[in-house]
N, C-alpha and C positions, 0 to 999 in steps of 0.2 A: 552024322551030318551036323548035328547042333553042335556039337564041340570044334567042329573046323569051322563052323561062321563064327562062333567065338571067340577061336585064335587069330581069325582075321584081322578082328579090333583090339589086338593085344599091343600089338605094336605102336602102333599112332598115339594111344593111352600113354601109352609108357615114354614116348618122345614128349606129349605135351604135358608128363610131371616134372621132366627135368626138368625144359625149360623156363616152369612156373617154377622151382625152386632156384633156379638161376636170378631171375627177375628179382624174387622176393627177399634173396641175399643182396642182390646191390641196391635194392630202395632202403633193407633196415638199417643199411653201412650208411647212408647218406641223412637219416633221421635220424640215428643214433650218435650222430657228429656233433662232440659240442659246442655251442654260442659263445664264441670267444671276443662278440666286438662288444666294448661298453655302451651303453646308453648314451643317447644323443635328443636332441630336441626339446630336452625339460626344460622350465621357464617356474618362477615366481611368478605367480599373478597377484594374487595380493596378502599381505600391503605390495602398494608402490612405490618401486625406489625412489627414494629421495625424500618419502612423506614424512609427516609427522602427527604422532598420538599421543594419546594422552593416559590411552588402558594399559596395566602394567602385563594383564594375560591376553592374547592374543590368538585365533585362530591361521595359521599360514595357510591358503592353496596355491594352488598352483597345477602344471599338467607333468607327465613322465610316462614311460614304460607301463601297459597296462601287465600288472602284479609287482611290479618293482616295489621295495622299500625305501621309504623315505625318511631321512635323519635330519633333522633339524638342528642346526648349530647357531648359541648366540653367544659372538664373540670366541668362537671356537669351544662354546660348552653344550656338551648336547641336552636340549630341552625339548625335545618332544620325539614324536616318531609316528608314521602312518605308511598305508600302502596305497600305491595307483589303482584306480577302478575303470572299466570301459566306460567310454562317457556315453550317456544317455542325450541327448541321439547323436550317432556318432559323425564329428567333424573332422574325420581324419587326419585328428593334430593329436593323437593317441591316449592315454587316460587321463584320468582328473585325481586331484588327490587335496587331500585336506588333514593337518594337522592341528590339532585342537589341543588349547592349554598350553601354550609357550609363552613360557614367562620371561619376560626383558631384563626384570631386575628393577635396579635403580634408575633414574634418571640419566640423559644421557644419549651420546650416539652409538648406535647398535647394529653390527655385522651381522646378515643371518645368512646363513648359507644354508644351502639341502641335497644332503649326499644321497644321490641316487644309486641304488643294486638293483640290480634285475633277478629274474629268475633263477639265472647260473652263476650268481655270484659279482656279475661284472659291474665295476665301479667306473661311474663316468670319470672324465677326465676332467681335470683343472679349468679347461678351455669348453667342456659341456656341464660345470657344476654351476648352476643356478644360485647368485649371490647379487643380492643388493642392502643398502646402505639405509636405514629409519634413524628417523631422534622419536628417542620415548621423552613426550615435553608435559609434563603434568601441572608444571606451575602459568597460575593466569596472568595476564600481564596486567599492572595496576590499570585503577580508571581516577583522575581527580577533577571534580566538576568546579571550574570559572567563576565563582559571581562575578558581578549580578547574571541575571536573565533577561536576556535581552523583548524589554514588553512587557515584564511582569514586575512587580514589587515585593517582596519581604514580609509576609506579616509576621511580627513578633508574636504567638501565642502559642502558650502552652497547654497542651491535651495530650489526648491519647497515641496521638499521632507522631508527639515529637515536641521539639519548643517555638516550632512554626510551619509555612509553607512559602510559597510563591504564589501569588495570585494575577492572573489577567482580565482582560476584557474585549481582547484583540483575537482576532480568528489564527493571527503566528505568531508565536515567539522565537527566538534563537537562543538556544543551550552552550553554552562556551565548557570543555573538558580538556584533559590533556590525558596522555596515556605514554608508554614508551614504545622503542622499536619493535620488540617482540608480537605487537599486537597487527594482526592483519588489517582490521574493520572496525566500528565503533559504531552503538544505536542509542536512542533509547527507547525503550519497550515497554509496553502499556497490554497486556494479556498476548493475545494474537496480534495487536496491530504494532508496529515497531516505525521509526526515524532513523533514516540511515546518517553518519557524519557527510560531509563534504568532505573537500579533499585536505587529507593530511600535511600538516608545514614541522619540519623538525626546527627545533629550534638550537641556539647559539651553542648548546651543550652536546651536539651529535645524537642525542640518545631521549630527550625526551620531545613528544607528538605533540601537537596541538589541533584542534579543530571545533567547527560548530555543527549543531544540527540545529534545520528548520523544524520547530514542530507545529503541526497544525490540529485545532482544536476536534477531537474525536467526537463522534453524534453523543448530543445530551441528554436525549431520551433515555426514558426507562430511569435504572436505576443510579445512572452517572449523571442525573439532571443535579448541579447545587452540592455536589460531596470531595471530596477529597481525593485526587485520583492520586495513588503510589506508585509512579514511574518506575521499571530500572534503568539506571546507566549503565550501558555495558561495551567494554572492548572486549575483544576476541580475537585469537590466536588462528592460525589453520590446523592448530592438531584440536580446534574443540575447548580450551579452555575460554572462562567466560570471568572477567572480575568484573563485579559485581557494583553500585552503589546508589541506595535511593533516594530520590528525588519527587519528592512533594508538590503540585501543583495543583490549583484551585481553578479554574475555571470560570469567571462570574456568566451567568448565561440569564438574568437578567435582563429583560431588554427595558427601555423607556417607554413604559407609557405615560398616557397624560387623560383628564378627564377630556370629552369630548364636545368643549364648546368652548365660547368665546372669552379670551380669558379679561377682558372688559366690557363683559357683556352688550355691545353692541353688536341688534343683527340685522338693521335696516336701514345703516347708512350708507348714504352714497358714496362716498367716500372712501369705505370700505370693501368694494369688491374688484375687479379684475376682470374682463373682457375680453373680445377679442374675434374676431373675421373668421370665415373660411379658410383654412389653411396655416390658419397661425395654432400656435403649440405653447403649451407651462409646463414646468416642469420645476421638481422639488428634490434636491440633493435630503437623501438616507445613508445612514449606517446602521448593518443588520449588528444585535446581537451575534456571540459567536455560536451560540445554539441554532440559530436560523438558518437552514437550508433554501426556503423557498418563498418567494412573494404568493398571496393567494388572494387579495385583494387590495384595490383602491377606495379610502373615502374619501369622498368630497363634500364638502358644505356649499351647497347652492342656494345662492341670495333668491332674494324676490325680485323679479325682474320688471313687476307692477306692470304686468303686460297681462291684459286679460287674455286666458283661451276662447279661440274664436269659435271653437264648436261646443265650449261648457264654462263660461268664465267662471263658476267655481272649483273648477281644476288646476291643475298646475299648467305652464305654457311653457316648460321649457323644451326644448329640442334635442334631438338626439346628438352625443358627440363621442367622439373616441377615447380608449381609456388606453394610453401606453408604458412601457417598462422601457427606461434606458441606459445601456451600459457609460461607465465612467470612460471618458476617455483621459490616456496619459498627454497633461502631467497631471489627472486629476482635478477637474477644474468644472469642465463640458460634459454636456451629454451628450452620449456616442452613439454606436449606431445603435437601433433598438435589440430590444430584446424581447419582442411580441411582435406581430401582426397586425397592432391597432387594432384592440377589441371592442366592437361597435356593440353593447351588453343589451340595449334597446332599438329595434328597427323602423317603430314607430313615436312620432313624435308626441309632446304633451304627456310622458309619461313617468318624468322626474317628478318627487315633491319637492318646494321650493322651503326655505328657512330650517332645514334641520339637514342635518348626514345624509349622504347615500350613500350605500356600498355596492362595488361592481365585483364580483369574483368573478375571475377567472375560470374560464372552461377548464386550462391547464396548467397548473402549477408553474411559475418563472425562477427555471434554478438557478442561485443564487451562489453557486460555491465554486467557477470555474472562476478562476483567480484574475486569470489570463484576461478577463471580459468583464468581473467585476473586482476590480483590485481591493480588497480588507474588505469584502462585503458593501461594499459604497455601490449604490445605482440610485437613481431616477427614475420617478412616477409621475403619472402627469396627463394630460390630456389634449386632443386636436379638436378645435373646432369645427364644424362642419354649416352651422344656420347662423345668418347672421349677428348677434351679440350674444346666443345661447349658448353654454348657458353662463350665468355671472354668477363667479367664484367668492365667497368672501375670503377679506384678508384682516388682521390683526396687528395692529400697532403697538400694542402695550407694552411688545416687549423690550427692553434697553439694547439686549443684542437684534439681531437682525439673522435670518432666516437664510440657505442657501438656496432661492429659486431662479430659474431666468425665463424668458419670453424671447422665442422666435419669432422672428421680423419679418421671416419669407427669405430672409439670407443669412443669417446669423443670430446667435442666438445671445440675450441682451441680458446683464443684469439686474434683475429687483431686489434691491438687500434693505428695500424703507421699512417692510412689513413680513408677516409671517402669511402665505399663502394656505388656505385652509383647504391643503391634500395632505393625505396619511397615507401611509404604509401598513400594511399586515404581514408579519411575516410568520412564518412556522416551522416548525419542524420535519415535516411529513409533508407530503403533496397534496392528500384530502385526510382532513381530521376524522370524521366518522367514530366522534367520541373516542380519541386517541389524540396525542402529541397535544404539542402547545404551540399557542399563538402569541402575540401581541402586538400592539398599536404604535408607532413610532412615532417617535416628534420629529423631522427635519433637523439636518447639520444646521449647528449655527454656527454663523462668524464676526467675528468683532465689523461693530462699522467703520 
């Protein structure tokens, strides 16, 4: 009986091995068929067509056929060779490939084309071989620098340095250079900080550039305070190259001071001071050094006002007044809109000394470097009255030129050019010294009478 259920299942066994070797002949006919279409979708990625370098050996990538070989031709000479890999992660734009060590040659424009194989042999076609056009450009395009400097002057001296420099005293100068066509850009470069050109004029001859750059004076702390800074001038190419040439500039960062009293010793004459109501305002035209970033305070010399204090007449009796910062306005002249809050530094009155300096500092440092607000570091300091004639300014006569101050009238604001109004400036480098940066004491612009 066991060998007839046995034979039962002989049959149907035996129908479903054909059929499974039926099956398994037409699927190995169908993978064992071979890949007769070439390669399609490769592309040069980079370089990019049309670019320009300056390195003579070059890595080429690009994407193709993952396992395909890749030939690199320059100029129809073959200089490299690599294979496609699955790209990590995969963007189904098929493998990545990368050729390393292709050399260009000499200088020059250079065909590079990349013969793709695949797996079984097959070579893309004309119309799927990935080819574009580079210049290998190694040489720099000149740079030749303009004198003069526009703002600086020439010192003749010889050192270490050279057989001179350019020296300023101005927060800008302008650099005059010329370069030729070849160059894209033009700076000049001071470490990390750089001056880009303005815009390029070809001149009469087709081929050679002209242009300026604005430079403006870099922070003179630390160890660029008073030294010699080595510029470079430089034009530049788009493939990278850089010609080169130095340029010497001095910096003066110097500011004016002055000792701080009366330069004819008189400090109690009537004569000599300056007044003023409720609501009216003085004001004294500065020029920062170009080391100076920032106002940090005002001094004033406040007269005796021979008014006893009424709660201690051997006190002082002057009254509290406002101390302000104000921008130049164009064409240079006025004092524009402020540039503080009107800092009121005392809230109670009687608290001034009278016949010697005060100084108000600043809660907050007045920065002094937005060009736009203070043009060449030029502003105004000064003060609002608030108590009737408190407090009284001295002013100084002695000197032959005359002093930039003027007095607001309640409408307009008036010129005094008889005398020197005795308001200072402090400017600095830093926002608060804290046994750091530097300061100094300014005299007021003067102008001929």
């Amino acid at each position: 009986m066991r060998k007839v259920h046995a034979r039962r299942y002989m049959i149907p066994a035996a129908v479903l091995a054909v059929f499974g070797l039926v099956f398994w002949v037409g699927c190995s006919k169908d993978l064992m068929e071979p890949d007769i279409d070439p390669p399609s979708g490769s592309a040069i990625t980079n370089p990019v067509d049309g670019s320009s370098l300056n390195r003579e050996t070059i890595n080429v990538r690009g994407r193709a056929e993952v396992g395909a070989t890749i030939d690199i031709f320059v100029n129809d000479v073959l200089e490299g060779t690599g294979v496609s890999s699955p790209a990590v992660p995969n963007d189904g734009l098929g493998g990545r490939f990368t050729v390393e060590d292709v050399s260009l040659g000499d200088e020059g424009v250079k065909d590079l084309r990349a013969r793709i194989t695949d797996l079984y042999g097959n070579v893309a076609t004309p119309d799927e071989t990935p080819r574009i056009t580079i210049i290998l450009d190694q040489t720099p395009p000149p740079i030749s620098h303009i004198p003069p400097i526009e703002g600086a002057e020439w010192v003749d001296t010889l050192g270490f340095w050279g057989d001179g420099f350019w020296e300023t005293g101005l927060p800008t100068i302008v650099v005059s250079a010329s370069t030729d066509t070849s160059a894209s850009g033009a700076r000049l470069r001071f470490g990390i900080n750089e001056h880009v050109a303005n815009e390029f004029v070809t001149g009469p001859d087709d081929s050679t550039v002209y242009f300026a750059i604005d430079v403006t004076t870099p922070p003179l702390s630390g160890g660029h305070a008073d030294t010699l800074m080595r510029y470079s001038l430089e034009a530049f190419d788009t493939a990278g190259n850089v010609g080169a040439e130095p340029l010497l500039i001095h910096w003066e960062v110097e500011g004016k001071e002055e000792e701080l009293s009366h330069d004819d010793g008189h400090y109690e004459q009537w004569d000599h001071v300056v007044e003023g109501r409720p609501g009216q305002k003085i004001a004294v035209r500065f020029q920062a050094p170009t080391w100076a970033n920032y106002v940090t305070k005002i001094i004033y010399y406040i007269a005796n006002d021979q008014v006893d204090n009424p709660i201690n007449p051997d006190d002082p009796s002057t009254m509290p007044f406002e101390a302000w910062i104000w921008r130049v306005t164009v064409p240079d002249s006025l004092p524009g809109p402020p540039g503080n809050d009107g800092y009121m530094p005392f809230t109670e009155p009687y608290m001034y000394p009278e016949d010697e300096w005060v100084a108000v500092t600043f809660p907050n440092a007045i920065d002094i470097n937005d060009n736009s607000h203070y043009p060449d570091k030029k502003f105004f300091v000064g003060l609002e009255w608030h108590y009737r004639m408190n407090p009284y300014i001295y002013e100084d006569a002695s000197e032959p030129l005359a002093f930039k101050s003027f007095r607001w009238n309640w409408s307009e604001w008036e010129l005094r050019d008889e005398r020197d109004t005795m308001i200072r400036a402090v400017v600095s480098d830093v926002p608060t010294l804290d046994g750091k940066g530097r300061e100094a004491v300014l005299l007021p612009t003067r102008v001929p009478r």
